[in-house]
C-alpha positions as CSV (number, residue, x, y, z in Angstrom):
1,X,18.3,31.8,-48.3
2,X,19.8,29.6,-51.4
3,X,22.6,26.6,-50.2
4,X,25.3,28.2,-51.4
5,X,24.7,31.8,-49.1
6,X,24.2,29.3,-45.8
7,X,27.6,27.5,-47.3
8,X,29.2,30.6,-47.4
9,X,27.9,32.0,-44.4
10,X,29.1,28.8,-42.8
11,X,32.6,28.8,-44.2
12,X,32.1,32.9,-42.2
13,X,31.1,31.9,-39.5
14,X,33.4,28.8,-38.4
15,X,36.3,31.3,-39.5
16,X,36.1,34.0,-36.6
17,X,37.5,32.3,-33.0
18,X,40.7,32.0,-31.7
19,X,42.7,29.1,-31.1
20,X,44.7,29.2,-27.7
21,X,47.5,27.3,-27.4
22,X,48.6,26.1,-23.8
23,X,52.1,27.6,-22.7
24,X,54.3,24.7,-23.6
25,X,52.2,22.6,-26.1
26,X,53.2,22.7,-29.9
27,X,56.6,21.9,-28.8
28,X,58.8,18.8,-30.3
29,X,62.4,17.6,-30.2
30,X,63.2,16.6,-33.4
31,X,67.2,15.9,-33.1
32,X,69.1,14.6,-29.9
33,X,72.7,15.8,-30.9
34,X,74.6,12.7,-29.2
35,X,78.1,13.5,-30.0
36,X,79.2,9.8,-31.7
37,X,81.3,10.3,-35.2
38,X,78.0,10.6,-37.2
39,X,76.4,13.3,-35.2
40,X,77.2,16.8,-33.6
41,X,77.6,18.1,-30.9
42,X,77.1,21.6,-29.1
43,X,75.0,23.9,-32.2
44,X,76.1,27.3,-31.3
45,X,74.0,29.4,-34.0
46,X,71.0,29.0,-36.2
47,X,69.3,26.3,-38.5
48,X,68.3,27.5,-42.1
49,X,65.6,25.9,-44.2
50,X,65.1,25.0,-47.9
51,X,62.9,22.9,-49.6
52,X,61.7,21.1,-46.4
53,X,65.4,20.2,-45.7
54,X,66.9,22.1,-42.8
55,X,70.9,22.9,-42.6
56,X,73.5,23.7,-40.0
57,X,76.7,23.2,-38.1
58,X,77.5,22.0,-34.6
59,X,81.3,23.4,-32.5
60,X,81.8,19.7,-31.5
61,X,81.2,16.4,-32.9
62,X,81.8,14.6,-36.1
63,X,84.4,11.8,-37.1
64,X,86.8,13.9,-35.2
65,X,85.3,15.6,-32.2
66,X,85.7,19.4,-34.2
67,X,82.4,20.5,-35.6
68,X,79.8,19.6,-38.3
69,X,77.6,20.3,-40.8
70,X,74.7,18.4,-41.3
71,X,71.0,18.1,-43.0
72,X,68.1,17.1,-41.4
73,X,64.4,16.9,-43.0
74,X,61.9,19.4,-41.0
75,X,60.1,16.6,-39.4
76,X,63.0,15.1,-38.0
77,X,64.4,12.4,-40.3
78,X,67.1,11.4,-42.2
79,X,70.1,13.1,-40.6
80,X,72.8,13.5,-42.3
81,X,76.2,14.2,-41.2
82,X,77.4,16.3,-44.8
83,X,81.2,17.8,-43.3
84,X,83.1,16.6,-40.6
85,X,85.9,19.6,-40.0
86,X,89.3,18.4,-39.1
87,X,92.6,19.7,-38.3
88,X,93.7,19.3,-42.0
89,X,95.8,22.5,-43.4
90,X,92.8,22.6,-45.9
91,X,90.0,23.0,-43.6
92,X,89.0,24.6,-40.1
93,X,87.7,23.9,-37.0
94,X,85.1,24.7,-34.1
95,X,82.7,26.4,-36.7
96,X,80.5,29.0,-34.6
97,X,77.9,30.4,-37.4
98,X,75.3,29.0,-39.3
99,X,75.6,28.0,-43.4
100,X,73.8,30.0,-46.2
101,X,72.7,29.1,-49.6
102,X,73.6,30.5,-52.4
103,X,72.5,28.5,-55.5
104,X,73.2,25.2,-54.7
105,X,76.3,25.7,-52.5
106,X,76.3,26.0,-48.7
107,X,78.9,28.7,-47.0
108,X,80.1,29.3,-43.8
109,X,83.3,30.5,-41.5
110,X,85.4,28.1,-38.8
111,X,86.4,30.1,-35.7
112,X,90.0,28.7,-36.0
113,X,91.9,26.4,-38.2
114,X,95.4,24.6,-37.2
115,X,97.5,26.8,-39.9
116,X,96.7,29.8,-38.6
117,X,94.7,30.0,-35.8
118,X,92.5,32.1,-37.4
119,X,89.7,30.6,-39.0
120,X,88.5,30.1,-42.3
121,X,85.8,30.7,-44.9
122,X,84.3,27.5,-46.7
123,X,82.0,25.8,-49.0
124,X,80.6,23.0,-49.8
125,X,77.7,21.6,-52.1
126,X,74.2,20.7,-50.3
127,X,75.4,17.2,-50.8
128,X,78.1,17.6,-48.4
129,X,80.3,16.8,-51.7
130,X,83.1,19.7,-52.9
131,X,84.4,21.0,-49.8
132,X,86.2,23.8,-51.0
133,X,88.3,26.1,-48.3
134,X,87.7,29.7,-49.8
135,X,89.7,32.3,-47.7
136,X,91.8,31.8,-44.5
137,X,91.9,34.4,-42.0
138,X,95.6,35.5,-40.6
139,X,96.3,38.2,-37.6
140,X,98.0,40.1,-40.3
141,X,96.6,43.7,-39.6
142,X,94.7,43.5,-43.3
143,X,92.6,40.4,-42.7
144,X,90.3,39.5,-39.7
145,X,90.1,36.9,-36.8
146,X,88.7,34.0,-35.0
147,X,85.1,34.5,-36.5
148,X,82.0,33.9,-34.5
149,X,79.1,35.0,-36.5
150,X,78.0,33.8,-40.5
151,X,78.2,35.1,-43.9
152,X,75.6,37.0,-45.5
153,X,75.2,37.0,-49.6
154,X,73.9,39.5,-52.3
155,X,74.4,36.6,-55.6
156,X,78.1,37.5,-55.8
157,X,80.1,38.4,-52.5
158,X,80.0,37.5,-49.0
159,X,80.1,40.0,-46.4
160,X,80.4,38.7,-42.4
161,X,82.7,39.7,-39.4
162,X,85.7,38.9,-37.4
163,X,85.5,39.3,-33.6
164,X,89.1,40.1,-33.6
165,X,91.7,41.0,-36.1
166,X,92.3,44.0,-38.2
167,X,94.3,47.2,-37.7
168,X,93.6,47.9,-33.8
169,X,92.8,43.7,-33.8
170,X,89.6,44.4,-32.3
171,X,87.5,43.1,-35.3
172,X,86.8,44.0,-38.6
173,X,83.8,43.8,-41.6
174,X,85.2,41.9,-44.6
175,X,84.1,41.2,-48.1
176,X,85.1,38.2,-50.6
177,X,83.5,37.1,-54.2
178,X,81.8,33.2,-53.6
179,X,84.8,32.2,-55.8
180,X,87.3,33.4,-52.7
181,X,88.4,35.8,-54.9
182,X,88.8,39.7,-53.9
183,X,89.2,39.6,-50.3
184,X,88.4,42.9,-48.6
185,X,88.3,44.7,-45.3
186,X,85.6,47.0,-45.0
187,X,86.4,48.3,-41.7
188,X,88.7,47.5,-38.9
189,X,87.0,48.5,-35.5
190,X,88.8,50.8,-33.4
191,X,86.3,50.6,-30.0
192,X,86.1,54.0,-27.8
193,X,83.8,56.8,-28.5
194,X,82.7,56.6,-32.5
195,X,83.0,52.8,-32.9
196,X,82.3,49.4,-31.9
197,X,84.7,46.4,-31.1
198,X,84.6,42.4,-31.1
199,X,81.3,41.7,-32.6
200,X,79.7,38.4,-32.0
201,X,76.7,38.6,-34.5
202,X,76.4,38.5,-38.1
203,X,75.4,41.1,-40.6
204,X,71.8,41.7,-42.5
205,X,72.0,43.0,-45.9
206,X,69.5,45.5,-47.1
207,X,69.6,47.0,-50.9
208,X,73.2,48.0,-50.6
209,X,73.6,48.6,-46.9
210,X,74.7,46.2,-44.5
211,X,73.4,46.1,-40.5
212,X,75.2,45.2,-37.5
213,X,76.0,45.2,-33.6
214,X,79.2,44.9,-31.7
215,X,79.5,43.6,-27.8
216,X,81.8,46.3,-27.1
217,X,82.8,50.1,-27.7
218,X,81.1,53.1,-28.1
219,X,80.6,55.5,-25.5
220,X,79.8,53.5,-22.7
221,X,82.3,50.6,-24.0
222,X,78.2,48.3,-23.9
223,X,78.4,47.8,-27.8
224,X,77.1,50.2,-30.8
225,X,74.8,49.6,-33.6
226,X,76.2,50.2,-37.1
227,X,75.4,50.3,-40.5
228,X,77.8,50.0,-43.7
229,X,77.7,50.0,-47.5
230,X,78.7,46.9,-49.7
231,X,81.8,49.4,-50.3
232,X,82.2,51.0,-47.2
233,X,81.2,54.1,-45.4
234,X,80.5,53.2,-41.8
235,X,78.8,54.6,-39.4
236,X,77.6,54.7,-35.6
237,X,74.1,54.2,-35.5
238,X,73.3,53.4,-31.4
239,X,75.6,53.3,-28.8
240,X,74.0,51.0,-25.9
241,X,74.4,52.5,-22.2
242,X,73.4,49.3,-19.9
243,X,70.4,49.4,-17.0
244,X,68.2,50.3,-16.2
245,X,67.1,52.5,-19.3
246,X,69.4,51.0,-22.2
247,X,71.1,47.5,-22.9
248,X,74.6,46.4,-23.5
249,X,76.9,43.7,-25.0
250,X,74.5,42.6,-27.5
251,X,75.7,39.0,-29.1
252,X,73.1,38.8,-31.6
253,X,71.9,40.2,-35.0
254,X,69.6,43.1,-35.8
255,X,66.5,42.1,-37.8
256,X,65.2,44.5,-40.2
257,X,61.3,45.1,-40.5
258,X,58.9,47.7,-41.9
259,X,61.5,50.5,-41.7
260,X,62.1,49.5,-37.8
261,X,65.2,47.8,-36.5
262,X,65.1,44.8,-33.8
263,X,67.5,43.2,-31.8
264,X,68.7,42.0,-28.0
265,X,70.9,42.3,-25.9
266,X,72.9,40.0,-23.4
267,X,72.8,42.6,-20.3
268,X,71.4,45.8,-19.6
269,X,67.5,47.0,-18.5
270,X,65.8,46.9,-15.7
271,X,67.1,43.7,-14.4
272,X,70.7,44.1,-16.0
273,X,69.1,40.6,-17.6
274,X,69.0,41.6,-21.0
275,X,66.7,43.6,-23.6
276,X,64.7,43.8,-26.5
277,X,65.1,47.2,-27.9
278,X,63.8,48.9,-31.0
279,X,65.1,51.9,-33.2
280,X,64.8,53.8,-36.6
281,X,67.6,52.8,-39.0
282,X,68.9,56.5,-39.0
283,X,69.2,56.2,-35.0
284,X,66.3,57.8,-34.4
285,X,63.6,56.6,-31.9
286,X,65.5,53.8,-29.3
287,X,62.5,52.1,-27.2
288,X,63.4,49.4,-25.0
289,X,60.3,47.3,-25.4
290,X,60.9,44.6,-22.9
291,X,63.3,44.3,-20.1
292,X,63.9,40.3,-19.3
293,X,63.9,39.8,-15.3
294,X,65.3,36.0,-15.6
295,X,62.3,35.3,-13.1
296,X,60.1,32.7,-13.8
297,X,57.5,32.9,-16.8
298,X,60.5,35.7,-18.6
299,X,63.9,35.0,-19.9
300,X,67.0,36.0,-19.1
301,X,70.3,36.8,-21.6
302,X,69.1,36.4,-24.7
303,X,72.5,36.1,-27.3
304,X,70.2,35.5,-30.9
305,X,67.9,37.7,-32.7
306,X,64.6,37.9,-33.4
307,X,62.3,36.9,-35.8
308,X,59.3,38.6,-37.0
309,X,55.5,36.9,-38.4
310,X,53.2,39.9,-39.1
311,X,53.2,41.7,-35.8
312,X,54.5,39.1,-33.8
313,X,58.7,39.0,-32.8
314,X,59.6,35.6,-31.2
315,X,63.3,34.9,-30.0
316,X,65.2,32.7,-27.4
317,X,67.1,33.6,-24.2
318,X,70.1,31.3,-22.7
319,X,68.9,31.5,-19.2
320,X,65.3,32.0,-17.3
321,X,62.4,30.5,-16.8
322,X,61.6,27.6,-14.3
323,X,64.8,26.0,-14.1
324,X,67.0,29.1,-15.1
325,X,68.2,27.2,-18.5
326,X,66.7,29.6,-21.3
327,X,62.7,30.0,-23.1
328,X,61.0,30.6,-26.2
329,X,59.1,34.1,-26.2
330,X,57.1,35.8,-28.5
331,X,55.3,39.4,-28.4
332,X,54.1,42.5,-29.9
333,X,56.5,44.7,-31.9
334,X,55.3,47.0,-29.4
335,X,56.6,45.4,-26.7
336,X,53.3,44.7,-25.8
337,X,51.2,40.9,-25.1
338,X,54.9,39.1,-24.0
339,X,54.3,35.4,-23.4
340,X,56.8,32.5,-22.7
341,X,56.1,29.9,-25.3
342,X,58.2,27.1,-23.4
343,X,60.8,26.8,-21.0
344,X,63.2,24.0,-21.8
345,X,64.0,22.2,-19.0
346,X,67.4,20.0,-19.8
347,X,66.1,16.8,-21.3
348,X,64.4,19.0,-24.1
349,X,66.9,21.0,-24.8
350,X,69.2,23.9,-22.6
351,X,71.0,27.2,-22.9
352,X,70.0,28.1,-26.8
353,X,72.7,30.8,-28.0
354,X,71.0,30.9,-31.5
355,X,68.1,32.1,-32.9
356,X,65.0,30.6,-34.1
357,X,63.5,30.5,-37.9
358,X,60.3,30.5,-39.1
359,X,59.0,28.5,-41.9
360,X,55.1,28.5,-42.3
361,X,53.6,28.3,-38.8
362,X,56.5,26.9,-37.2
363,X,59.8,27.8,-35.5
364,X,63.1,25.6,-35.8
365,X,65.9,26.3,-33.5
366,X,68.7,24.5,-31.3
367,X,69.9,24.2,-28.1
368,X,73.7,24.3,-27.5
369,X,73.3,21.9,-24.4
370,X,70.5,19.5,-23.1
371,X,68.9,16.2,-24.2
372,X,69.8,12.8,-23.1
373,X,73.4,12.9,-24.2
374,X,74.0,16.6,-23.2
375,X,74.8,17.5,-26.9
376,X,72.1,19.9,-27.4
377,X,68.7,19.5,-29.9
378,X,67.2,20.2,-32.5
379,X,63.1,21.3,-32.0
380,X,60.3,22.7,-33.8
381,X,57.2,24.9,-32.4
382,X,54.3,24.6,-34.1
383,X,52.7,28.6,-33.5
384,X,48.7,28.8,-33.0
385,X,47.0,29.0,-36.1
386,X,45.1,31.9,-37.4
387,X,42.8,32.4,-35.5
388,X,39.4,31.8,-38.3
389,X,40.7,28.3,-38.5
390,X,38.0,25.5,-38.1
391,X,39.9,22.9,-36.3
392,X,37.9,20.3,-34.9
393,X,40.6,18.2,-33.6
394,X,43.8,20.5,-32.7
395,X,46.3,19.7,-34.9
396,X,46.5,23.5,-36.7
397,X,45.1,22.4,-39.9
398,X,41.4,23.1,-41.6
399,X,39.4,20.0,-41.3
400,X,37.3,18.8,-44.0
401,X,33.7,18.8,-42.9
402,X,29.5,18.3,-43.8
403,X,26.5,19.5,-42.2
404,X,23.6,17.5,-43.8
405,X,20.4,19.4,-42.6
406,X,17.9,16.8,-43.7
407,X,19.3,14.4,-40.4
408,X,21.6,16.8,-38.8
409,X,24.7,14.6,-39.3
410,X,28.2,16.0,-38.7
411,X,30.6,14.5,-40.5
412,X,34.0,15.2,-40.1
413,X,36.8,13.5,-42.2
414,X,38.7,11.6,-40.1
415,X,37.6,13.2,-37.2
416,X,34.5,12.1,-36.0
417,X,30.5,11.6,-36.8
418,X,27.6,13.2,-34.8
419,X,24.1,14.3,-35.2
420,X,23.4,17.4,-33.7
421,X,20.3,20.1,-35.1
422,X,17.6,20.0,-37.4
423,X,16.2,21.0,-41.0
424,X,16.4,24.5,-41.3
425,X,19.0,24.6,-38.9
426,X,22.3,26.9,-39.6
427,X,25.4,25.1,-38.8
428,X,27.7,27.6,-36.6
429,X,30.8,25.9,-36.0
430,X,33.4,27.8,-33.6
431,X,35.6,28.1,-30.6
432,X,33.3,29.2,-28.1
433,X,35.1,27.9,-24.9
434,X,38.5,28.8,-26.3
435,X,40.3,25.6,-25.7
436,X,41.7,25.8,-29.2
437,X,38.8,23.0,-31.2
438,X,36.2,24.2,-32.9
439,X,32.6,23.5,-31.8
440,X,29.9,22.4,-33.2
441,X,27.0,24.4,-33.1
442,X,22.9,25.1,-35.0
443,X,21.4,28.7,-35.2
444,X,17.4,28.3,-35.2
445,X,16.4,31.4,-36.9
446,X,12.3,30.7,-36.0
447,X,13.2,30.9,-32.2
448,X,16.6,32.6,-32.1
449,X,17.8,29.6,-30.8
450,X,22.0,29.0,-30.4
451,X,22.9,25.7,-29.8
452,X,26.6,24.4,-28.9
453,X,27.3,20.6,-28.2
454,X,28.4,20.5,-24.5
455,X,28.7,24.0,-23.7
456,X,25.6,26.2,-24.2
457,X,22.1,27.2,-25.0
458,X,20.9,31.1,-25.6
459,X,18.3,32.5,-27.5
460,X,19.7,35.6,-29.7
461,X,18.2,36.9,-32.5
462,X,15.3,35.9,-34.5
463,X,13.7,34.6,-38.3
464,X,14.6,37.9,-40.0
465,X,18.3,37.9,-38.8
466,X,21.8,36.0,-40.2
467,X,24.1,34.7,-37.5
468,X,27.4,36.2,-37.4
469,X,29.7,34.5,-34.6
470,X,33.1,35.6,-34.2
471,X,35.6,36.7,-32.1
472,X,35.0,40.2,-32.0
473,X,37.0,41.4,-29.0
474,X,40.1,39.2,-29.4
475,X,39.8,37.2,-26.1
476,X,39.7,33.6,-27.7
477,X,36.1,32.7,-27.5
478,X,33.7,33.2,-30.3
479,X,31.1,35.6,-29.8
480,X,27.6,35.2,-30.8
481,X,26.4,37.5,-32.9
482,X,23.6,38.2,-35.7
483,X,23.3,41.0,-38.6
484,X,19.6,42.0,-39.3
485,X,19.2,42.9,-43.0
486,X,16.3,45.3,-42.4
487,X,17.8,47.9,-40.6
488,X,21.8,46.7,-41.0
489,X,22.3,45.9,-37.2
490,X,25.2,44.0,-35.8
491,X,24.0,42.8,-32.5
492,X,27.1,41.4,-30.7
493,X,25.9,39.7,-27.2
494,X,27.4,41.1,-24.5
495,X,29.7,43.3,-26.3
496,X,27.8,45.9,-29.1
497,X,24.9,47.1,-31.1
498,X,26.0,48.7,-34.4
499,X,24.3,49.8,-37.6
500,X,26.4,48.3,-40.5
501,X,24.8,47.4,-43.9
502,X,21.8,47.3,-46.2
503,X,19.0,44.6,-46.9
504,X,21.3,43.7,-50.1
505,X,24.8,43.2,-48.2
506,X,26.5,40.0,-47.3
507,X,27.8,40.4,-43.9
508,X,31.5,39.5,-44.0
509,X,33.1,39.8,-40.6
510,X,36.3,38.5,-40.6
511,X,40.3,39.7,-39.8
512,X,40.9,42.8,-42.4
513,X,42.8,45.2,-39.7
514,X,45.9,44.8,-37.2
515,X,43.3,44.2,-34.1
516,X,42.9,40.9,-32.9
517,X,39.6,40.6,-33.6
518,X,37.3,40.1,-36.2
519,X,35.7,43.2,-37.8
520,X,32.7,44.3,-38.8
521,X,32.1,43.8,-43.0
522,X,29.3,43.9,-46.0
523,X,29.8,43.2,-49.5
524,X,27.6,45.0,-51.9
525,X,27.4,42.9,-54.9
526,X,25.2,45.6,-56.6
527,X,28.1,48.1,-57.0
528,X,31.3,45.4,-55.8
529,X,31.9,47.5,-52.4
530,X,34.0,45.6,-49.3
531,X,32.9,48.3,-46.3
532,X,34.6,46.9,-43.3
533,X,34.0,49.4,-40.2
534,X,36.9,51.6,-39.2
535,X,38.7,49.8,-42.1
536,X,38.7,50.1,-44.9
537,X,36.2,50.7,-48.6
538,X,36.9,49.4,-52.0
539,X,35.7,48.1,-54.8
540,X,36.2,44.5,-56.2
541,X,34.0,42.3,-57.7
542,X,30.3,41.9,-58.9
543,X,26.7,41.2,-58.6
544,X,28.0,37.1,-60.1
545,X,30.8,37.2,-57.8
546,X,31.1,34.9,-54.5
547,X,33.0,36.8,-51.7
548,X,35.8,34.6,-50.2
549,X,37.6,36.8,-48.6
550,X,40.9,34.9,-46.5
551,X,44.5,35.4,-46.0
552,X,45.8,34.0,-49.2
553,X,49.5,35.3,-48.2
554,X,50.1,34.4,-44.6
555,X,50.6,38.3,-43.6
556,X,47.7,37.8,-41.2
557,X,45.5,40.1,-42.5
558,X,42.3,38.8,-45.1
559,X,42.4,40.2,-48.4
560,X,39.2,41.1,-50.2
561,X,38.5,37.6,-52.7
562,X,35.9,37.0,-55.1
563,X,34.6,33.1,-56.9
564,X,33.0,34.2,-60.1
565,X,31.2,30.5,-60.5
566,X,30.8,31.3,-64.7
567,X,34.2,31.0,-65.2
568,X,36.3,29.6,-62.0
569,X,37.9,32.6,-61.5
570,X,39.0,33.0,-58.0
571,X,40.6,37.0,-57.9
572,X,42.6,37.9,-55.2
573,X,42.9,41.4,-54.7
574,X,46.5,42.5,-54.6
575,X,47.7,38.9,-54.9
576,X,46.3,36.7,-57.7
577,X,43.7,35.6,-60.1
578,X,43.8,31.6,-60.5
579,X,40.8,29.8,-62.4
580,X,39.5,26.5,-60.1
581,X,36.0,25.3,-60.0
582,X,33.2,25.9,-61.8
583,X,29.3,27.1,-61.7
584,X,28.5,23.9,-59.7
585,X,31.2,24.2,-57.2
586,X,31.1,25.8,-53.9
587,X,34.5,27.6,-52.8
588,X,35.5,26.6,-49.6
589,X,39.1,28.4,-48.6
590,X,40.5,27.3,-45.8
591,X,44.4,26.3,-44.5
592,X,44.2,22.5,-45.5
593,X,48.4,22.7,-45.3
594,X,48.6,24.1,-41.6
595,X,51.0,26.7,-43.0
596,X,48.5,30.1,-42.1
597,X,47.8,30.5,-45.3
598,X,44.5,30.1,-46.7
599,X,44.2,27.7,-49.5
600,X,42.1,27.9,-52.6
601,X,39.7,24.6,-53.2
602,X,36.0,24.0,-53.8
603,X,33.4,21.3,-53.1
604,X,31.4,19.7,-56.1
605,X,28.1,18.3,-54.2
606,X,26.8,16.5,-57.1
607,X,30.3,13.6,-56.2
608,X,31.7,14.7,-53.2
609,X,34.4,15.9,-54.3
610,X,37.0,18.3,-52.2
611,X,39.9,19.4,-54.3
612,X,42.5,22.0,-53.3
613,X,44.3,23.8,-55.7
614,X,47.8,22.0,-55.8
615,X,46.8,20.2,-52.9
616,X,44.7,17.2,-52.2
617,X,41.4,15.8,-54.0
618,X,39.2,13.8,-51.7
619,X,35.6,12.6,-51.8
620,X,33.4,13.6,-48.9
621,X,30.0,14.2,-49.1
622,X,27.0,14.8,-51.3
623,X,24.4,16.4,-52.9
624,X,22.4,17.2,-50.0
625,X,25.3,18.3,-47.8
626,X,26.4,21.8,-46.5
627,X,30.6,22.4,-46.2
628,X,31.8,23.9,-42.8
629,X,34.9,23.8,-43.2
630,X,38.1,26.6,-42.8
């Protein structure tokens, strides 16, 4: 077999385990909010993100103990206090919600000001410079109330909510150009049967229809889920009946996905501790998928949303866990695979009211309380990465790394250096004990020989077959596995035998479906087919073509890739066609960022050279050197 099919067959192989991430790691306080006049205090809602730069505001705090906003870069430096709110007739106070962007501007609502009492709708520059007070609330019957929730933008209005105020003064839906110009109620909320009342959350825009929950009203008086044009026309979506088979008084917002609405509520369920529910947009279809039980290892009253990273929802609840003061959580949108990702326990953070974000592979949220000045934090959670990582050291990123058969030397950059196998020897890199580092590992064809430093030795397989490890039935550890060209078997140990292929495929497991583990794949460079077992079967690609197949978009899921060495041209299908490399080269995807998604980049073995397109360029390696890296 040539040095570019074992390369390839590497870069395969290594890509197939799961990495496992112990409840509790990946987590880091990034912000102590202290309270002093150059810091917050007390974050009630949620953080947003933009170029690496995260934004938000605090109730307390500030030159004058009122509220802030503030920057902060991701990794936790250079804080910067941009808007101390004061009790000025051209400002506001106690600012519950969270800021958004639009162009270069930040806006965002006070719950009260001292004109008024009423609160107020602001601006300001992402400098902290122009403060500009836009709209100012009034318990006149046509305007709206003590907000609690944040704005939402379409380029040329804002649309949020008041938790009071309006014609029954049980809160309204309002609209209002980014100048402050053409302020509008939408709706006034009545409460009882048909309608909701003081809603906590914010809205979610979608096309021309805005999303929403109130606390209160509707049937049961245990909040309603609503939807609204951009002009009006509301109407009662869910009304929420309380435990044990509904929940009530949700605080938070709905999240929008895949046709499906997502959301939480404070009380209600099994436990009367709070849901997550589910539900068609037209009202259709309401499955509570988790009831929290406020017991240790769940949550307890959650008052944020939810967030969503390919079939994964992760949120925050105020109370539960170990010491009864709130968790991180992720499951299935099913409902199914819940886990606690970390329960705070008061010095790193307490009682989060917000909600998290995702940016890449890693969550930002705050805590409202907790740290060593009681003022709440600010934290990150660095998610698993995908699971066909090679990660040799555990710090979520792809490591760059050489097997060199003629001495069996491992060398990985920055990592370590170790001999391990022989000429001839295939270099099967993977997790096979599941502690979340990739192993290193040789496949002896001429004795079926499978050899992993420190953990094991089996003999599977023989000369006439191509080893195929991966993690075939999702459980973390990599399975062993060969494909025999001959006859097209898949021999998975301990799991199956299958019949997949012809003498002319390359086998391509790898992560094309929903399941968790890897699946069964040829490409047919004769006639371009991808055949991926109880998949899928298309055509892309070539007889000159290099499969390099990867999740170039971060949606989980690999998309069929060719490297057509003539020309460079790396084709994505459905995504992109870049031109990077050359006849030469060897391509070598792999998440070199730690964001989850794969990276385009090749290695040129007659210098060394690793480059990444828009990323790094490195020299590791040489002529004689295979990559096994992911």
């Amino acid at each position: 077999m040539s040095k570019l099919c074992y390369a390839l067959l590497a870069v395969l192989a290594i890509s197939l385990t799961v990495s496992s991430v112990v409840s509790g790691e990946g987590y880091s306080v990034l912000h102590e909010f202290s309270a002093q006049s150059d810091d917050g205090k007390a974050p009630w809602k949620d953080l947003i993100i933009r170029d690496d730069k995260l934004y938000g505001m605090t109730m307390e705090g500030g030159l004058y103990g009122l509220g802030t906003a503030f920057s902060i870069i991701a990794d936790g430096t250079d804080f910067t206090l941009l808007h101390s709110f004061a009790a000025q007739t051209e400002n506001g106070i106690i600012p519950y919600g969270s800021l958004v962007f639009v162009g270069d501007n930040l806006y965002g609502m006070t719950y009260i000001d001292i004109l008024n009492g009423a609160g107020t709708v602001f601006s300001l520059h992402n400098t902290g410079m122009d403060f500009t007070l836009l709209h100012r609330f009034s318990h006149q019957t046509d305007n709206g109330t003590m907000p609690m929730g944040s704005l939402v933008s379409d380029g040329d209005s804002l649309y949020g909510m008041t938790s009071l105020g309006g014609v029954d003064s049980l809160g309204a839906i309002f609209s209002l150009s980014i100048t402050g110009n053409n302020f509008d109620i939408l709706h006034s909320f009545s409460g009882g049967i048909g309608d909701g009342q003081i809603p906590y959350g914010s809205l979610i825009l979608e096309d021309d229809t805005l999303y929403g929950m109130t606390s209160m009203g509707g049937q049961t008086d245990g909040g309603v889920v609503f939807s609204i044009g951009t002009g009006g026309g509301f109407s009662l979506i869910h009304d929420f009946t309380g435990a044990p088979d509904g929940g009530m008084v949700p605080f938070g917002n709905i999240l929008l996905e895949d046709g499906t609405l997502f959301g939480m509520t404070v009380g209600g369920g099994v436990h009367d501790e709070g849901t997550i529910f589910s539900l068609h947009p037209t009202g259709n279809d309401f499955t509570i998928i988790h009831s929290f039980s406020g017991k240790p290892g769940d949550g307890a009253n959650p008052w944020g949303s939810l967030v969503m990273k390919n079939d994964a929802l992760y949120g925050m609840t105020s109370a539960g866990g170990q010491t009864d003061v709130g968790v991180i959580f992720s499951l299935r949108r099913d409902g199914s695979e819940y886990k606690v990702l970390h329960e705070f326990v008061g010095l790193d953070g307490m009682s989060p009211f917000g909600s998290l974000i995702l940016d890449g592979n890693r969550l930002y949220g705050m805590t409202s309380d907790g740290g060593v000045s009681g003022g709440g934090v600010i934290f990150s959670y660095q998610l698993p990465p995908p699971p066909w990582i090679t990660d040799y050291n555990g710090d979520g990123v792809s490591d760059i790394a050489i097997f060199r058969e003629s001495t069996g030397l491992w060398a990985i950059r920055g990592v370590t250096r170790v001999y391990f196998g022989n000429v001839d020897d295939e270099p099967i890199p993977g997790d096979y004990n599941g502690d979340g580092t990739t192993d290193i590992g040789i496949f002896r064809d001429i004795s079926g020989l499978w050899a992993v430093r420190g953990e094991t030795r089996v003999y599977f397989g023989g000369s006439s077959d191509i080893a195929v490890p991966g993690d075939y039935d999702g459980d973390g550890l990599c399975d062993i596995g060969i494909f025999r060209r001959s006859s097209g078997l898949w021999a998975l140990r301990g799991l199956t035998r299958a019949y997949f292929g012809s003498p002319s495929d390359i086998p391509l497991p790898g992560y094309y479906g929903a399941d968790p583990g890897a699946d069964i794949g040829i490409f047919r460079g004769s006639s371009g087919v991808w055949a991926v077992r109880g998949v899928t079967r298309i055509y892309f690609g070539g007889s000159s073509d290099d499969p390099v197949p990867g999740d170039y978009n971060g949606d989980g899921v690999w998309e069929p890739s060719i490297y057509r060495a003539s020309s460079g041209l790396w084709a994505i299908r459905g995504e992109t066609r870049a031109y990077f490399g050359g006849s030469a080269d060897y391509p070598i995807p792999a998440d070199y960022s730690g964001d989850a998604i794969d990276n385009i980049g090749i290695f040129r073995p007659s210098s060394g050279l690793w480059a990444v397109k828009d990323g790094p360029r490195v020299y590791f390696g040489g002529s004689t050197d295979l990559p096994v890296t992911r």
